[in-house]
N, CA and C atoms of all chains as a GROMACS GRO file, in nm:
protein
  576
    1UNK      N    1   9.193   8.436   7.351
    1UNK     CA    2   9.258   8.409   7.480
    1UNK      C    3   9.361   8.518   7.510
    2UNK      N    4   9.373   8.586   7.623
    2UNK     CA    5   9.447   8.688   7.660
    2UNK      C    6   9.505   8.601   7.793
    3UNK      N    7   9.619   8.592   7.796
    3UNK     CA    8   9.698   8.521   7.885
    3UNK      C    9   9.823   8.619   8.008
    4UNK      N   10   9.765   8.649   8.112
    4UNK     CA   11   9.771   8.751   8.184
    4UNK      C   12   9.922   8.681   8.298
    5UNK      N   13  10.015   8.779   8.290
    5UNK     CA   14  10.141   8.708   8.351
    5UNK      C   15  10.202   8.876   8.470
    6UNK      N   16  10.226   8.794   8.566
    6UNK     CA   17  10.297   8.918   8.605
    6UNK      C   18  10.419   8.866   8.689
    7UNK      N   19  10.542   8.894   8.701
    7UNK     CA   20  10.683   8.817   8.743
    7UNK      C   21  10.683   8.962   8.874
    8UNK      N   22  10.699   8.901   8.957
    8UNK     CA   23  10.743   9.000   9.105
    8UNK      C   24  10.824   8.948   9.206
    9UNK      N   25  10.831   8.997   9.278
    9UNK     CA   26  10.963   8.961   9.487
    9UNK      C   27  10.919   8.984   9.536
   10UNK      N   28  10.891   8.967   9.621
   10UNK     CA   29  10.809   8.997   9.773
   10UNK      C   30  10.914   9.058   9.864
   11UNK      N   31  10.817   9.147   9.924
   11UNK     CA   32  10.921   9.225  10.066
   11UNK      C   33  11.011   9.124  10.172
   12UNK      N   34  10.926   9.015  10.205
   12UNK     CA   35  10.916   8.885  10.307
   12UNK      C   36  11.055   8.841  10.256
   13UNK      N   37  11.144   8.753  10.338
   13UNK     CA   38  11.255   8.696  10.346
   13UNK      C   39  11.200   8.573  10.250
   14UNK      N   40  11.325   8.490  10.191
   14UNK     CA   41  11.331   8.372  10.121
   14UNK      C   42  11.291   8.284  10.213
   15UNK      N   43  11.166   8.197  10.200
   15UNK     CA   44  11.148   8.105  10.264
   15UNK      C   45  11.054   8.102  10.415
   16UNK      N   46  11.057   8.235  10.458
   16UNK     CA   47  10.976   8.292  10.524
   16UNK      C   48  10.820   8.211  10.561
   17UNK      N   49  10.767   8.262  10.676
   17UNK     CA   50  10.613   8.205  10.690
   17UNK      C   51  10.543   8.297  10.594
   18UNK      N   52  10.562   8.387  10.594
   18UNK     CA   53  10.501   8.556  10.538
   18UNK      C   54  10.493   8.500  10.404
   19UNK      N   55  10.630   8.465  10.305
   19UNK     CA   56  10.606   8.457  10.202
   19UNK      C   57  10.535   8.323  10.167
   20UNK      N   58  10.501   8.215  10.228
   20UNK     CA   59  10.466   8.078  10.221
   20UNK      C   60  10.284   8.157  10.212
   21UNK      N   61  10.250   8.243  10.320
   21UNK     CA   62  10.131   8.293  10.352
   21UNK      C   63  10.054   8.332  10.231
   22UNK      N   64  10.145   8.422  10.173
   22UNK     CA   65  10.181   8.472  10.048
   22UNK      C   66  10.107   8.439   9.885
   23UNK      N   67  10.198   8.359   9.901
   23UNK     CA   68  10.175   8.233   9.792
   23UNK      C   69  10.073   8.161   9.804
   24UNK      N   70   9.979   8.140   9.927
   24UNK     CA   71   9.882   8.012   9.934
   24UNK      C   72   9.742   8.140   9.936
   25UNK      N   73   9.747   8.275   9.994
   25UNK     CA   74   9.590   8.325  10.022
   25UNK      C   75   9.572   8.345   9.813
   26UNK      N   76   9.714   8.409   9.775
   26UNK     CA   77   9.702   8.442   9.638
   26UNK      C   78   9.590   8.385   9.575
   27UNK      N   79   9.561   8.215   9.598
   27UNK     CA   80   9.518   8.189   9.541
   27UNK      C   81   9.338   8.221   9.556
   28UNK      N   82   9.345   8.272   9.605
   28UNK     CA   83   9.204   8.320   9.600
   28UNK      C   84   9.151   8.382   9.502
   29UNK      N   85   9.235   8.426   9.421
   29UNK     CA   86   9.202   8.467   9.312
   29UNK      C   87   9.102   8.383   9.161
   30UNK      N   88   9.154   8.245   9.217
   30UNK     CA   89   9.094   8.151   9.150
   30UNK      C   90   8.960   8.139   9.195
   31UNK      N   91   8.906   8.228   9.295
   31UNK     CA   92   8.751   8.212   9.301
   31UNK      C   93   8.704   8.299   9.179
   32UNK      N   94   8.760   8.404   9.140
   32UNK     CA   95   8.707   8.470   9.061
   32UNK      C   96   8.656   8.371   8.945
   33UNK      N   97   8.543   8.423   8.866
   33UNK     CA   98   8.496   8.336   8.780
   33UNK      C   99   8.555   8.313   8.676
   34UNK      N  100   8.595   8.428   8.614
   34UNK     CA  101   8.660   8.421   8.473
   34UNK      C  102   8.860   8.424   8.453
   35UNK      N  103   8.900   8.374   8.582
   35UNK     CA  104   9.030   8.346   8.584
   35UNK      C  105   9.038   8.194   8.549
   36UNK      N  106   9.118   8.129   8.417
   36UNK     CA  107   9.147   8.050   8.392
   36UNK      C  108   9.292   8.008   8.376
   37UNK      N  109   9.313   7.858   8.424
   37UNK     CA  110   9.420   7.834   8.421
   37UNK      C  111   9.519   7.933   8.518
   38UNK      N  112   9.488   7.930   8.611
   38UNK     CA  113   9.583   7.989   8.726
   38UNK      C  114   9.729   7.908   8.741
   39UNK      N  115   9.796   7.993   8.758
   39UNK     CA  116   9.968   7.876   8.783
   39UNK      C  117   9.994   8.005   8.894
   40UNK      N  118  10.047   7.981   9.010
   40UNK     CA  119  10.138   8.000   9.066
   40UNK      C  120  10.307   7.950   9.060
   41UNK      N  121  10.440   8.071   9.006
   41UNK     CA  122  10.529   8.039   8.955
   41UNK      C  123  10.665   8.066   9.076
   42UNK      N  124  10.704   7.991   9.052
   42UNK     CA  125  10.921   8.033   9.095
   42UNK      C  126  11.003   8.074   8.944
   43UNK      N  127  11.032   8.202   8.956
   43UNK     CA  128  11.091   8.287   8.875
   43UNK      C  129  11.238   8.198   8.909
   44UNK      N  130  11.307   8.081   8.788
   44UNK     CA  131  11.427   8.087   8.776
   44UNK      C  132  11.544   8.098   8.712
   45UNK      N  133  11.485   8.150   8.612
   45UNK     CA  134  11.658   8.248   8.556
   45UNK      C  135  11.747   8.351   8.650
   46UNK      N  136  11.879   8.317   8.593
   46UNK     CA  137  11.946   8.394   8.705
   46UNK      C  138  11.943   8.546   8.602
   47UNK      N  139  11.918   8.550   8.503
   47UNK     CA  140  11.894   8.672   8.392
   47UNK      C  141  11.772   8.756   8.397
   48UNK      N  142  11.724   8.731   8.566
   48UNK     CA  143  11.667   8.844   8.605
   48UNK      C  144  11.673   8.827   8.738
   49UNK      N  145  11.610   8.926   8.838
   49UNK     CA  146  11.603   8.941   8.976
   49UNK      C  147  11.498   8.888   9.031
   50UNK      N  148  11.417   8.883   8.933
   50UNK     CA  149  11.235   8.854   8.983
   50UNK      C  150  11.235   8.718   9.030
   51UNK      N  151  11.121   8.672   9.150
   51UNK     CA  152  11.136   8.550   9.247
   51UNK      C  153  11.035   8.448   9.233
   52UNK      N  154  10.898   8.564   9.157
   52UNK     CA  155  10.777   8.463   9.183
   52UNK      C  156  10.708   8.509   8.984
   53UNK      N  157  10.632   8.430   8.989
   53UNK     CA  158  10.520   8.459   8.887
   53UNK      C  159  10.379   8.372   8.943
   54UNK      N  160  10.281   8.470   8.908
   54UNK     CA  161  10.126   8.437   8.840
   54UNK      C  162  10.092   8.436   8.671
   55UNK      N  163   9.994   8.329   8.660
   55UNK     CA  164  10.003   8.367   8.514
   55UNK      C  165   9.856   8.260   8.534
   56UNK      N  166   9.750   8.375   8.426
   56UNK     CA  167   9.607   8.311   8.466
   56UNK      C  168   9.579   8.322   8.306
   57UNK      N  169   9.478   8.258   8.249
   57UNK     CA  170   9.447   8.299   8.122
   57UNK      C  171   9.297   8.373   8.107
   58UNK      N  172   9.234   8.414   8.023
   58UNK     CA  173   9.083   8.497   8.013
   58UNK      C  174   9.069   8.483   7.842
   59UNK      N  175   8.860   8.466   7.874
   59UNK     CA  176   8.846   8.414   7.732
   59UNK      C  177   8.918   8.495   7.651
   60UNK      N  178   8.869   8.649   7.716
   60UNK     CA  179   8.866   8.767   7.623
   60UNK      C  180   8.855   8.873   7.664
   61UNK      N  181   8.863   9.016   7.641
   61UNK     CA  182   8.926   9.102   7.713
   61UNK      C  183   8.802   9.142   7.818
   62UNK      N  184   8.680   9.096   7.795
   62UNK     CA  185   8.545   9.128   7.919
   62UNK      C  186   8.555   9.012   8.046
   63UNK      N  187   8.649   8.926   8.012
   63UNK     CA  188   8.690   8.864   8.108
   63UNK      C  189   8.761   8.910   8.184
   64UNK      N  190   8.867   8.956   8.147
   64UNK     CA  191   9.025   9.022   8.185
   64UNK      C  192   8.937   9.140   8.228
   65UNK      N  193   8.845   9.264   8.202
   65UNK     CA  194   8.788   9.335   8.288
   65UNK      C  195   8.722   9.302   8.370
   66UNK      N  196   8.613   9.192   8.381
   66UNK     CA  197   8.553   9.136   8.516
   66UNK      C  198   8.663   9.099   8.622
   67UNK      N  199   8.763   9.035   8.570
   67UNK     CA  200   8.887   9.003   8.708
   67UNK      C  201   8.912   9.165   8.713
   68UNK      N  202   8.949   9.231   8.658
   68UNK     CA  203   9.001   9.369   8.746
   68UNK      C  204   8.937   9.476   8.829
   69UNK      N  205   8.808   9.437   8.806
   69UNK     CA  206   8.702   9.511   8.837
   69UNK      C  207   8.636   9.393   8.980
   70UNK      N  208   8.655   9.284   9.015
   70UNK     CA  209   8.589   9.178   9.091
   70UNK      C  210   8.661   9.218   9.237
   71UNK      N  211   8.570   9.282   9.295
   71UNK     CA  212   8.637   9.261   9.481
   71UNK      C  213   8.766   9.190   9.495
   72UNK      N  214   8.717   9.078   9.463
   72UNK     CA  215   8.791   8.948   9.515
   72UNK      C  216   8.968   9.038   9.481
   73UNK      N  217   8.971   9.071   9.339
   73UNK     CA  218   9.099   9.114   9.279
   73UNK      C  219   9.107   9.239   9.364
   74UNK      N  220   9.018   9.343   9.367
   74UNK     CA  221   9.045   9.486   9.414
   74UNK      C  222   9.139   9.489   9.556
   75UNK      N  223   9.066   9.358   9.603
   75UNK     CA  224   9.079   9.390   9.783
   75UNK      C  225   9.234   9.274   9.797
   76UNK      N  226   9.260   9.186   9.678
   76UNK     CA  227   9.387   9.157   9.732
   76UNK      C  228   9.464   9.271   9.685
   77UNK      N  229   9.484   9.339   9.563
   77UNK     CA  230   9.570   9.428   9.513
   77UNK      C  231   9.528   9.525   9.615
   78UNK      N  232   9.485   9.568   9.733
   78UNK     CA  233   9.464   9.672   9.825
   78UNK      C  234   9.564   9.644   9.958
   79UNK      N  235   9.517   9.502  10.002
   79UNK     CA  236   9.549   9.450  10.108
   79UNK      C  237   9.676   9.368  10.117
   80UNK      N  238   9.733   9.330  10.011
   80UNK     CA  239   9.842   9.241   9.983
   80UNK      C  240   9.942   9.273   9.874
   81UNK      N  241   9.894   9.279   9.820
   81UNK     CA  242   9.981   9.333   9.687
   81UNK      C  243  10.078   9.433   9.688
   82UNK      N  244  10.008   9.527   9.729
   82UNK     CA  245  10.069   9.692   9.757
   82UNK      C  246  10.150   9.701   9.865
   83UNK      N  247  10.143   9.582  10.006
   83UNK     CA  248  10.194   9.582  10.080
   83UNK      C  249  10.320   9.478  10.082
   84UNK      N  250  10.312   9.402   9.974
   84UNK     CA  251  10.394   9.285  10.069
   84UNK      C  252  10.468   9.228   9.920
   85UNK      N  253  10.447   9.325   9.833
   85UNK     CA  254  10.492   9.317   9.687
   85UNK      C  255  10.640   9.415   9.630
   86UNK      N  256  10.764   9.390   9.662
   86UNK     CA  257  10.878   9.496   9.623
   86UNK      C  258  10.890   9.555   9.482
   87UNK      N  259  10.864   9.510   9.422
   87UNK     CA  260  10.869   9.512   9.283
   87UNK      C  261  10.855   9.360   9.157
   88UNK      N  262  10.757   9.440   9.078
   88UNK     CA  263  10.705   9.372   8.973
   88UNK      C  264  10.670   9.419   8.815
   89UNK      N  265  10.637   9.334   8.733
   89UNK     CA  266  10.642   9.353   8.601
   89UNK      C  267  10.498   9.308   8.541
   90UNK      N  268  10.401   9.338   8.513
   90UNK     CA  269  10.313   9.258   8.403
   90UNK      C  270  10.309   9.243   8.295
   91UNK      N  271  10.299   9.122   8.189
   91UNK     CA  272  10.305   9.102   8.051
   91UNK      C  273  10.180   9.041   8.045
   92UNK      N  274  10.114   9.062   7.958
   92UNK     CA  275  10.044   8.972   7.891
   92UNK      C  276  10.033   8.929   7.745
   93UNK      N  277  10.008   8.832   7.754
   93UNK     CA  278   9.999   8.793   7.583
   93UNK      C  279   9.901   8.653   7.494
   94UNK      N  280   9.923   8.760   7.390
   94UNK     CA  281   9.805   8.629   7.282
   94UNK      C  282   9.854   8.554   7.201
   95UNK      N  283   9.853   8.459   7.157
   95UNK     CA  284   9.874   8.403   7.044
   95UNK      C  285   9.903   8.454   6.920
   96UNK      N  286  10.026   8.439   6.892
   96UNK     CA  287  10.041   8.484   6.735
   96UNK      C  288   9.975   8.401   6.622
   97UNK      N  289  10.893   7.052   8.487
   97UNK     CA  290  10.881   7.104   8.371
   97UNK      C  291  10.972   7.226   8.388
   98UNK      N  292  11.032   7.312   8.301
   98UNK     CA  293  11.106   7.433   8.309
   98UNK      C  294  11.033   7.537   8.181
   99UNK      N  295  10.953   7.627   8.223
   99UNK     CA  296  10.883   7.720   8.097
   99UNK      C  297  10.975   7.820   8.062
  100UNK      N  298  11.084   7.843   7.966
  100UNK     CA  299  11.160   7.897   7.929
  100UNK      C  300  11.067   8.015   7.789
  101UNK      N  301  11.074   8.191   7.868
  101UNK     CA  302  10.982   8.234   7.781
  101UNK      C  303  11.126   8.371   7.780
  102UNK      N  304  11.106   8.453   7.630
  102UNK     CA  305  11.182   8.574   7.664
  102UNK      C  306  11.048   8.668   7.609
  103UNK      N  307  11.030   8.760   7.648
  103UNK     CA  308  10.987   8.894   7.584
  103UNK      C  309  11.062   8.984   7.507
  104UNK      N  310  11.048   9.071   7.412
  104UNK     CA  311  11.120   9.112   7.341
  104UNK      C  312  11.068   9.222   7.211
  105UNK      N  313  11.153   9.306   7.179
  105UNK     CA  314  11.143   9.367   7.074
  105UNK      C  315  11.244   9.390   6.953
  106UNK      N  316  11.150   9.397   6.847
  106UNK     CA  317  11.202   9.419   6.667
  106UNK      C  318  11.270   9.572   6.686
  107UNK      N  319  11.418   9.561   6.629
  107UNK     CA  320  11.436   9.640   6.525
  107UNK      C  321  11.371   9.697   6.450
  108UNK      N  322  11.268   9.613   6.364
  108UNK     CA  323  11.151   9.623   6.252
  108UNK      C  324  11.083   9.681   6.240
  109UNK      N  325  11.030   9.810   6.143
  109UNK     CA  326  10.922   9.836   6.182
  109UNK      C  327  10.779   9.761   6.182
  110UNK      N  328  10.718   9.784   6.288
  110UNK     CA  329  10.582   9.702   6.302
  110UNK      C  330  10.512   9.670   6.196
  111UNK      N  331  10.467   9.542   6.163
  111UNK     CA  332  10.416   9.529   6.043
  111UNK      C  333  10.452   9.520   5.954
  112UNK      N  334  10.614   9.551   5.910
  112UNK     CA  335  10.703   9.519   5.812
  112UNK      C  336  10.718   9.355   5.782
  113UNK      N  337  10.751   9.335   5.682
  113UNK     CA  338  10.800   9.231   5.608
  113UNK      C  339  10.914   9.162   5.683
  114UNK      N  340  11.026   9.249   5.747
  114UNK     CA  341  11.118   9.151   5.857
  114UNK      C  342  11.067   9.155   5.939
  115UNK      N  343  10.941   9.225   5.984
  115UNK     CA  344  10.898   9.152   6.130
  115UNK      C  345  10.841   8.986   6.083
  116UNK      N  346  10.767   9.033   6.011
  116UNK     CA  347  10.668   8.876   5.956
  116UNK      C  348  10.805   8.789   5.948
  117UNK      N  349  10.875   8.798   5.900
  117UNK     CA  350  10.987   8.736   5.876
  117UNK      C  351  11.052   8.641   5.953
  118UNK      N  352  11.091   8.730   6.051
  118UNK     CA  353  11.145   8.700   6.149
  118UNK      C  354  11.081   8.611   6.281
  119UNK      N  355  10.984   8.621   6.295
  119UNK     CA  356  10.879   8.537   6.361
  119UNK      C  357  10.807   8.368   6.274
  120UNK      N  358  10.851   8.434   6.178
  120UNK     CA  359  10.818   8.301   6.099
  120UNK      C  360  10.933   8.214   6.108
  121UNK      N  361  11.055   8.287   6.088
  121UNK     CA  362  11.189   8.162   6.077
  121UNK      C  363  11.176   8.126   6.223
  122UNK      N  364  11.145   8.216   6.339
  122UNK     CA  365  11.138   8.159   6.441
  122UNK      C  366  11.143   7.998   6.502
  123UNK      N  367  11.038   7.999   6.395
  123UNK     CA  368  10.984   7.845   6.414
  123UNK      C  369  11.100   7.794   6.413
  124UNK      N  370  11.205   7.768   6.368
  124UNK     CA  371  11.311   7.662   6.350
  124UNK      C  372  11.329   7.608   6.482
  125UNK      N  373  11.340   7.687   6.548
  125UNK     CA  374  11.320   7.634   6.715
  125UNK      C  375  11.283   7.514   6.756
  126UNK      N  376  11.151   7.458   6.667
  126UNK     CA  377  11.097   7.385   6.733
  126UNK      C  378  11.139   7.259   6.649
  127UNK      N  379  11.245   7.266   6.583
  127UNK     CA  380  11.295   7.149   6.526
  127UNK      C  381  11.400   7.081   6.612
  128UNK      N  382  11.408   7.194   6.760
  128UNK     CA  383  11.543   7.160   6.831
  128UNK      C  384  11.417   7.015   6.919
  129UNK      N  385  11.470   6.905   6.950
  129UNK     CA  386  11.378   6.793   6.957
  129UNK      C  387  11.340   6.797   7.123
  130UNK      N  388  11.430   6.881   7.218
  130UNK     CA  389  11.356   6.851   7.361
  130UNK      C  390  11.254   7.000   7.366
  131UNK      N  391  11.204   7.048   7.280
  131UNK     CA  392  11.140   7.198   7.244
  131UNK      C  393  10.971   7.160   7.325
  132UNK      N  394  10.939   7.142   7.385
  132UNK     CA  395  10.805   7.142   7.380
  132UNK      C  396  10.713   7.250   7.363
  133UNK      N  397  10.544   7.276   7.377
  133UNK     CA  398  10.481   7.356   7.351
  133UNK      C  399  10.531   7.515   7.310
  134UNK      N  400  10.586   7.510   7.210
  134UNK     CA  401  10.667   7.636   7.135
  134UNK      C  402  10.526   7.736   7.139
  135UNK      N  403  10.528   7.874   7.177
  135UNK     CA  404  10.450   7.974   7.136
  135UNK      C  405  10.519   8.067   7.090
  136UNK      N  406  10.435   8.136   6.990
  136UNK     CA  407  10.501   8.254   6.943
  136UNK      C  408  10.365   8.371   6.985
  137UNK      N  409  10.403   8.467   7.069
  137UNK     CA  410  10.326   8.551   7.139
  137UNK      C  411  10.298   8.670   7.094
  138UNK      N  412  10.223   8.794   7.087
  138UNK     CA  413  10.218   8.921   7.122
  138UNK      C  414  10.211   8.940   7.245
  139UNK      N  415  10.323   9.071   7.270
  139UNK     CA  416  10.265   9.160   7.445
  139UNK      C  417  10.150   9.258   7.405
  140UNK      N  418  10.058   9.236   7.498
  140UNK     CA  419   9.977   9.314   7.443
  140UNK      C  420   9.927   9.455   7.566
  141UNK      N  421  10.020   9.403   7.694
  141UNK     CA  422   9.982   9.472   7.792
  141UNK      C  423  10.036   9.611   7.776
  142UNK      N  424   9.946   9.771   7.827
  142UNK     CA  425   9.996   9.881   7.800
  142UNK      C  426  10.139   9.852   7.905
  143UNK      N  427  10.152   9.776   8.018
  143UNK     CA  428  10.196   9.819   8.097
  143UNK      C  429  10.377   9.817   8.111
  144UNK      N  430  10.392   9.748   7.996
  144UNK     CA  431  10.526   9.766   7.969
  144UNK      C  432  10.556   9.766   7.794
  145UNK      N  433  10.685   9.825   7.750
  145UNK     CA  434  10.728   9.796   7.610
  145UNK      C  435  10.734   9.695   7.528
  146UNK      N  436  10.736   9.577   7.594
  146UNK     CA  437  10.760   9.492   7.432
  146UNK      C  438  10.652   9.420   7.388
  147UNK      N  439  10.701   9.411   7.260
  147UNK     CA  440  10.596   9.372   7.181
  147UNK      C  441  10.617   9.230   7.150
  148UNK      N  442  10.703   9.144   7.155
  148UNK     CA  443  10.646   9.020   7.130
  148UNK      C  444  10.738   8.920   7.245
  149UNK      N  445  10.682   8.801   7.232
  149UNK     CA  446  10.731   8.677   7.328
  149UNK      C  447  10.719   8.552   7.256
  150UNK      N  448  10.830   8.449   7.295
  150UNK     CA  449  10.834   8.324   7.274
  150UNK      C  450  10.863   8.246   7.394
  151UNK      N  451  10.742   8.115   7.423
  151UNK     CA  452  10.779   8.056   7.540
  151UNK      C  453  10.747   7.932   7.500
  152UNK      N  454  10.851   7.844   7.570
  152UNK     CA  455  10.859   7.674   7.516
  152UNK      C  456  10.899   7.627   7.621
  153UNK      N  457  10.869   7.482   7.654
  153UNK     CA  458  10.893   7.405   7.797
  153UNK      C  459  10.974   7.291   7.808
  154UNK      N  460  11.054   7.291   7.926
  154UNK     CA  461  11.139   7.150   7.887
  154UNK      C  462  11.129   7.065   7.985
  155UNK      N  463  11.141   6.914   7.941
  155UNK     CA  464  11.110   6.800   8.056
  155UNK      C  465  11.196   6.839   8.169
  156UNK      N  466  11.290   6.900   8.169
  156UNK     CA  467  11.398   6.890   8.297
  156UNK      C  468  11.528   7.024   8.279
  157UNK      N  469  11.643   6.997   8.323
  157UNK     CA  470  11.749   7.128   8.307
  157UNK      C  471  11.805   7.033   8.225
  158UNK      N  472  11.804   6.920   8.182
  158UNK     CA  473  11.885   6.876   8.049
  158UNK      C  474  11.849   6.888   7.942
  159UNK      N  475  11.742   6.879   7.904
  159UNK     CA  476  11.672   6.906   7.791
  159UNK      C  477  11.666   7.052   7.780
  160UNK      N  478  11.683   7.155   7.894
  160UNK     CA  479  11.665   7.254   7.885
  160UNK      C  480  11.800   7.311   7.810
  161UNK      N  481  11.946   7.199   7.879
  161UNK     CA  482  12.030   7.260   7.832
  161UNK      C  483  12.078   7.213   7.691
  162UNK      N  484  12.042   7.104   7.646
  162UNK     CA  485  12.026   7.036   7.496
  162UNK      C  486  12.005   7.188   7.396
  163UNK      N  487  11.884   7.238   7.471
  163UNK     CA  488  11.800   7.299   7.335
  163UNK      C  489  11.937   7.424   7.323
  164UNK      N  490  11.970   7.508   7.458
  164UNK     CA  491  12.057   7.591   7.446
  164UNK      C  492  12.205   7.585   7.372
  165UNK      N  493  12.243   7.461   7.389
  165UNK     CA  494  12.389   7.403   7.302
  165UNK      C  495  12.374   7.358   7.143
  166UNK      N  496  12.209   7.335   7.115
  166UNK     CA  497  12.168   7.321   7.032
  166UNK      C  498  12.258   7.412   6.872
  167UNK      N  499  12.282   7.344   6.794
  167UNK     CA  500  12.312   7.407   6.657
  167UNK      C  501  12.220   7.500   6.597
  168UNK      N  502  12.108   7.455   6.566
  168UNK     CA  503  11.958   7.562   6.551
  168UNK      C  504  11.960   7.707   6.625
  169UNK      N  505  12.005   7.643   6.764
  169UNK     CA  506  11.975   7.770   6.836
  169UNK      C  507  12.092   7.829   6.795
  170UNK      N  508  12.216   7.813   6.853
  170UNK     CA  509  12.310   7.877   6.826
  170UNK      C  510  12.353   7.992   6.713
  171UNK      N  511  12.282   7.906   6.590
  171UNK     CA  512  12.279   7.996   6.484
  171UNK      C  513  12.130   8.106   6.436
  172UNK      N  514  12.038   8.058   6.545
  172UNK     CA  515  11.984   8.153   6.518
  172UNK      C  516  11.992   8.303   6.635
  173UNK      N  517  12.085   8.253   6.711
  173UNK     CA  518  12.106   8.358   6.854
  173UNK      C  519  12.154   8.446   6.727
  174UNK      N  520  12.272   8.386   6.697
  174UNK     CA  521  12.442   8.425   6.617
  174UNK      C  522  12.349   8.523   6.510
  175UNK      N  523  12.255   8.492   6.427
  175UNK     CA  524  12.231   8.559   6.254
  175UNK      C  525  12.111   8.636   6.287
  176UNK      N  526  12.060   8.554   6.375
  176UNK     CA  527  11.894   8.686   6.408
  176UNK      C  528  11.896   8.735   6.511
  177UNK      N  529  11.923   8.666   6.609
  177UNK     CA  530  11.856   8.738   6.734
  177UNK      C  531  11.936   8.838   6.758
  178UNK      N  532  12.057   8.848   6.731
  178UNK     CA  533  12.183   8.893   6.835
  178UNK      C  534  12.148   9.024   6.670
  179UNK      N  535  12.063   9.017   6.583
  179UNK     CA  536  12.098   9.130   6.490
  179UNK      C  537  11.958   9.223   6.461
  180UNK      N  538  11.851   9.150   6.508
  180UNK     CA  539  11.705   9.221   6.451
  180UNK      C  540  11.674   9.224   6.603
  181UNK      N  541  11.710   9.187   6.725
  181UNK     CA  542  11.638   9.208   6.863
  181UNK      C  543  11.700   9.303   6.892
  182UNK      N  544  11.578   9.426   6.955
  182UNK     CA  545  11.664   9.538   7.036
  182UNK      C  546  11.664   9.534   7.155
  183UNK      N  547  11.576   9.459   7.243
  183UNK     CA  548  11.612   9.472   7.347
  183UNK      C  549  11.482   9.323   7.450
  184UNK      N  550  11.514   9.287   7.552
  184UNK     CA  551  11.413   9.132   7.552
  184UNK      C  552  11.466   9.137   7.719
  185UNK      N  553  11.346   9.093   7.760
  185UNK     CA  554  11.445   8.992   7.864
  185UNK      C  555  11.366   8.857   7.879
  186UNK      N  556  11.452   8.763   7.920
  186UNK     CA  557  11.455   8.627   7.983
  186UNK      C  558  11.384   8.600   8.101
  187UNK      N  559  11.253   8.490   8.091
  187UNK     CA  560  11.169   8.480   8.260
  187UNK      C  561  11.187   8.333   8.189
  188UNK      N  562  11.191   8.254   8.351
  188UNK     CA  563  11.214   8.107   8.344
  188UNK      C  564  11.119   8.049   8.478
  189UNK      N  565  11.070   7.979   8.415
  189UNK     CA  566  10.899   7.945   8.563
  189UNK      C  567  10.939   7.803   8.579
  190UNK      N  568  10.910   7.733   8.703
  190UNK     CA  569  10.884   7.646   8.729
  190UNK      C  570  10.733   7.658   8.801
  191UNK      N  571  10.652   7.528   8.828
  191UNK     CA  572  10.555   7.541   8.906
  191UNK      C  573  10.578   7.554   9.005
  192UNK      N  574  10.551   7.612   9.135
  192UNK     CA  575  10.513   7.593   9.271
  192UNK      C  576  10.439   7.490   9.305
   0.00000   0.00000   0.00000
């Protein structure tokens, strides 16, 4: 299991339609086949700046390449991501 | 729920005996009693530096703040963390 996390802010104001918009097409990502366990997150420690998290899991790393390689992923990280994303972080991680 | 996770890196060198070490006493953590699903992680993503993570969940911000006032914790901030961690940060999720 490779457990895929990424903590980011959006350009869009707090509370915004934009960022509500945001948060709900994201999930399209869950059409992809091999995205498991999707969470859409609220980043709240005040011991960082970051606002939102995703965090999906994959059996194994030919999973985790079919999502990066799948339209579905290409064309939001084209169309949304790049645009409407201020800054972000990705972690992922396995089980010790 | 509150998913309280930090990322982080050893002093240690990789693969050393205080890394194993140190991830093992880890566990004491989960003797703190509002601790739920304790993980002990690898980062495995190129896309940033650290190499390991611990993330555990709490019923609410009381339990969240139990575990933090906690004796366990305290002394292991105080003797390990604050002496074999070089550098970590703190992400705190709720669901959306």
């Amino acid at each position: 299991m490779i457990r895929h996390t990424v903590v980011f802010t959006l350009k869009h104001a707090q509370g915004s339609e934009a960022e509500r918009k945001f948060l709900e097409d994201a999930l399209v990502l869950t059409r992809i086949p091999t995205v498991e366990k999707f969470e859409r997150l609220k980043q709240v420690s005040p011991k960082n700046d970051y606002a939102f998290g995703f965090s999906m899991e994959f059996a194994d790393q030919a999973a985790y390449d079919a999502y990066n390689t799948h339209p579905i992923h290409v064309d939001f990280v084209r169309d949304r991501w790049q645009t409407e994303v201020s800054k972000f972080m990705e972690i992922d991680y396995i089980l010790l």
